[in-house]
N, C-alpha and C positions, 0 to 999 in steps of 0.2 A: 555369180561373184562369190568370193573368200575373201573373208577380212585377211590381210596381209601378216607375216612372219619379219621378224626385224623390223621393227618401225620403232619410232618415237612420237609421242602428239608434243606437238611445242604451243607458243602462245599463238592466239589470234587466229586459231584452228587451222596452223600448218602442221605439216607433218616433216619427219625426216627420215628418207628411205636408207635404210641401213641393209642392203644385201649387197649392191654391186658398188664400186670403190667411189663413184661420182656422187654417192653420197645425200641424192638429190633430195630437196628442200621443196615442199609441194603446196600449194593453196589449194584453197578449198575450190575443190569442183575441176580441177587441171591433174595432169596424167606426170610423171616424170618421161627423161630422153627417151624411154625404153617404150614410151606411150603404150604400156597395156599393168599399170599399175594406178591407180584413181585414190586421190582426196575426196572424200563424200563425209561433208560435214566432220572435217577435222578426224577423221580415219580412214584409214588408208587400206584400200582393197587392189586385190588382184582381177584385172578382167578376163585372163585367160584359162581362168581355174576347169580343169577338165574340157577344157575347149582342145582338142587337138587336133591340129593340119596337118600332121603326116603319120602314120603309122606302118610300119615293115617291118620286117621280120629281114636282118641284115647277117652274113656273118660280121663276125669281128675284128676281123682285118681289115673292113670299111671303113675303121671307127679312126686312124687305125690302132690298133694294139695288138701287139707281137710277139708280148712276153705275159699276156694274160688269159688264161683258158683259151689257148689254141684252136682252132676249130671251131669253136664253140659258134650260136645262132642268138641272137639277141632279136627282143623286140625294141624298135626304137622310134622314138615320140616326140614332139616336138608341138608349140603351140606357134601363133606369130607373135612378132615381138624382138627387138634386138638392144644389147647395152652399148655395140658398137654400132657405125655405119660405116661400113665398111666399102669402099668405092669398087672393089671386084667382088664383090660375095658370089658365091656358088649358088647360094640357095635366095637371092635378094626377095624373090616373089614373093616369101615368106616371111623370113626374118626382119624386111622394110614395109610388109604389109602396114597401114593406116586404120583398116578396118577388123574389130576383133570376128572373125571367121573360126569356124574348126567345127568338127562334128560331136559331138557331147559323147565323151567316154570316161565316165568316172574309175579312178583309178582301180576296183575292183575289177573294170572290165580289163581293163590294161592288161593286170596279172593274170585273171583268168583268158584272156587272148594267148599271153605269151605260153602258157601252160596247154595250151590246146592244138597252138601252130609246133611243140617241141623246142621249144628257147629253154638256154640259159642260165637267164638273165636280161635286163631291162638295160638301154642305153637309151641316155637324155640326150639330144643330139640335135643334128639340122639347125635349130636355133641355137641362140645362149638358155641354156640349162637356169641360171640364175634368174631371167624372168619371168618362168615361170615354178620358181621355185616350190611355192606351196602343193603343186600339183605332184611333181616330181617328189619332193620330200614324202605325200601321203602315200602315193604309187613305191617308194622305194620300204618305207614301213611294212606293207603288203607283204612286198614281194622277199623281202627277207625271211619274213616268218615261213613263208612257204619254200624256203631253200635256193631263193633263185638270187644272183646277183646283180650289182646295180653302177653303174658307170655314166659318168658324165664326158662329155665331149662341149670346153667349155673355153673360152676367149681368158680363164684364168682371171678378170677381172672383177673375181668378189672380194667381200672381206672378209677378213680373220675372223670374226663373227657368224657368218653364211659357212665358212669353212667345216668350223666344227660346231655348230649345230648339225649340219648334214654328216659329219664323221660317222656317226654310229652305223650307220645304213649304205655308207659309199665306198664300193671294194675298190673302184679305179678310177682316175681320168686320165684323159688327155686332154695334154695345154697347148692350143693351137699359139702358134707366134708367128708373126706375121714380118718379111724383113729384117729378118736378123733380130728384132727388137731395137730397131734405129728409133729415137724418140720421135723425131722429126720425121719421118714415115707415117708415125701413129698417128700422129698430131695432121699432117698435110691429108691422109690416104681414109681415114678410119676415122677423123674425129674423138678422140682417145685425148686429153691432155696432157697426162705422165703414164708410164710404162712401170715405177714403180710397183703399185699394187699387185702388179702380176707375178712379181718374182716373191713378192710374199706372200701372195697365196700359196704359191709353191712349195716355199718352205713351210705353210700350216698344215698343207699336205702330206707332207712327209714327216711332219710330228707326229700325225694322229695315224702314221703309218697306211695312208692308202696307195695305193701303186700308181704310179706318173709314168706315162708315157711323154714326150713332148714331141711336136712339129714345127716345120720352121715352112711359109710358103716362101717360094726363092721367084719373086719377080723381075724378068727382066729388067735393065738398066734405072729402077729403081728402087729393088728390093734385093739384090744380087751380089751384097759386096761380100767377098769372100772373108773379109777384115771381122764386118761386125758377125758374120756366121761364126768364124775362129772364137771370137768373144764371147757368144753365145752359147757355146762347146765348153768351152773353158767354166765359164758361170755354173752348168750345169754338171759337171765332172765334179767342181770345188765344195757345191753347195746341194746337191742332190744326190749325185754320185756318178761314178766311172760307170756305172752296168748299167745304166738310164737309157731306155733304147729312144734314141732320138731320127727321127725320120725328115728328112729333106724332100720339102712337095713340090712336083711340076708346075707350074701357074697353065691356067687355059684361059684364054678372053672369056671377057663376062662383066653387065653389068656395067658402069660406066666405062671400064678400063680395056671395052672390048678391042682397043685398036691396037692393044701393046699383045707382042706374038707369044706363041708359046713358050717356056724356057730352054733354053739348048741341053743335049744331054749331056755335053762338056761341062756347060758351067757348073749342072747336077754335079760331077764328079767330081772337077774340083770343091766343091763343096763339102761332097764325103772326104776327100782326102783331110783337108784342111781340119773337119770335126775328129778322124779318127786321129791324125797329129797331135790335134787338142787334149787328147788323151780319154775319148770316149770308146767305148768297148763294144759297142752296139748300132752300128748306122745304117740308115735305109734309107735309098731312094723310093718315091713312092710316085703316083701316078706314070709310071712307066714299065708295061706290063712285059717282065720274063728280063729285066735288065739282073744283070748275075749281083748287082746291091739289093736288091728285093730279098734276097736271104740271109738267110744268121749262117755266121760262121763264127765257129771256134774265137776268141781274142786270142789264144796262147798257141796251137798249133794250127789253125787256121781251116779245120778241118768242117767240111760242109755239112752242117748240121738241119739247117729246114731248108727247103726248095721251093717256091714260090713261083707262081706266076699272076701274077693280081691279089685278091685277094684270097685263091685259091692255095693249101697245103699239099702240091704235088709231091714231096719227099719227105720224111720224118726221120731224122738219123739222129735220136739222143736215144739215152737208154731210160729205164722208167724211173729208178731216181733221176731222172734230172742232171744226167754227167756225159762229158763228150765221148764218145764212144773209143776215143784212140789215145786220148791222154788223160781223162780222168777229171778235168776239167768241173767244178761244179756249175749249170747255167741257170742264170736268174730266172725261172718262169715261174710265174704264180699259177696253182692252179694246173687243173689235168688235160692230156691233148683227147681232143675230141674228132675222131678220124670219123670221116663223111665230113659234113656241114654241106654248108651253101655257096656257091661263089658267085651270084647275083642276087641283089632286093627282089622281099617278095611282097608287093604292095599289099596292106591289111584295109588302107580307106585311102 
């Protein structure tokens, strides 16, 4: 165990969990929603500190992210534990696990793994990053000093607080959104009460200048309006910015929701249509491997700049500044392309 980061002790030896936006209010000897953070005696610990249940060595287009060291191999970690419940989760085994499990790897080994398999850089992932944040935080400490980067893949449901504390240490996320961001999605599908929170972490992210990538998963007949996606687009154009590469996700049963089908690759597209109308410069379809939106192209001459098929970079057509090669174009990528990489996980535990 690690005594916890953001907290407050209040009277009558409750605690108040100050990381994820629920904000949770804990008595002594009881875990908050996230059940892997504990009251003991009026202090509030972490129980998943260096406990980790997945560890691989992923490229980064799994994560995904498009516009951030390209190519590049992350090692990526993950404890159980979730601040949502999400009724399709991909990874439920884990992130709804009851039982604290994982194999003991303190964050030194972390970065000395990622450093030994050729990463880099560290992505927090599989679960919500923010429950097991103290681990993540000292693992991201590490790993900067030794030159490697650190990214979260996060439900966006922290606070402004959790935000930037981790600022100094955190070159990227991505903000998974589920639904357009329909409240009432959150609320019926995921147990989530408001959706605010999450459009302000966004913006604390983009204060402290870390690179955002966002997703939207697009579920059939109840996560699928084209409406609240148009909305979604727009929010993020207005308040993050037009060059925000935003990715539209395929749905796959899973999880309670396994009866509801795949999503159609129409509605995908109207989707993309509908975001780049929105006035977004950068849209992806994503789990739909070798679909011609799986690539960047140009916003201004529309010229085919990366070639994708999954998460693999089959084609590379910018120049080494960072300009389209037929019109001069400046494109947003942070960070350097890294030709090879990986195009499948490569399990580490």
């Amino acid at each position: 165990m690690r005594e916890a980061l953001l907290y407050e002790e209040l009277s009558n030896n409750l605690v108040r969990c100050n990381l994820c936006a629920r904000r949770c209010v804990i008595k002594d000897g009881s875990t908050g929603f996230c059940r892997v953070r504990k009251n003991i005696s009026g202090k509030l610990y972490s129980l998943v500190y260096g406990k980790a249940c997945a560890a691989n060595v992923d490229p980064i287009g799994k994560k995904p992210l498009s516009h951030f060291h390209p190519g590049s191999l992350v090692m990526s970690i993950a404890t159980v534990g979730c601040s949502f419940h999400c009724q399709f989760c991909d990874n439920w085994v884990i992130s709804q696990d009851r039982e604290i499990s994982g194999r003991n790897l303190p964050p030194e080994e972390v970065v000395r793994l990622a450093e030994e398999y050729g990463c880099h850089g560290i992505s927090y992932t599989y679960t919500e990053p923010t429950v097991f944040f103290e681990y993540a935080y000292d693992t991201a400490v590490i790993a900067k000093k030794k030159g490697l980067f650190n990214t979260f893949v996060t439900n966006g449901y922290m606070t402004p607080e959790a935000v930037k504390f981790i600022s100094p240490y955190l070159d990227a996320a991505t903000v998974d959104f589920k639904g357009g961001g329909d409240p009432d999605f959150y609320r019926r599908f995921c147990s989530v009460p408001t959706v605010e929170p999450i459009y302000k972490s966004l913006m604390e992210m983009k204060r402290f200048n870390i690179h955002i990538e966002i997703t939207n998963l697009v579920i059939p007949k109840v996560g699928d309006s084209i409406d609240r996606i148009r909305n979604l687009a727009t929010w993020i154009r207005e308040n993050i910015g037009e060059d925000t590469p935003f990715h539209l996700l395929r749905f796959h049963p899973n999880y309670k929701m396994d009866h509801i089908p795949v999503t159609e690759p129409r509605v995908l597209e109207e989707a993309y249509e509908a975001s780049r109308e929105a006035g977004l410069n950068y849209v992806y379809l994503g789990n739909l491997p070798g679909h011609k939106y799986e690539n960047t192209y140009c916003p201004r001459c529309r010229e085919l700049l990366i070639k994708r098929f999954s998460f693999d970079i089959v084609k590379w057509n910018i120049t080494e500044d960072m300009k389209c090669p037929r019109c001069g174009l400046d494109i947003p990528i942070k960070g350097r392309y890294h030709r090879g990489g990986l195009t499948v996980p490569y399990p580490i535990i």
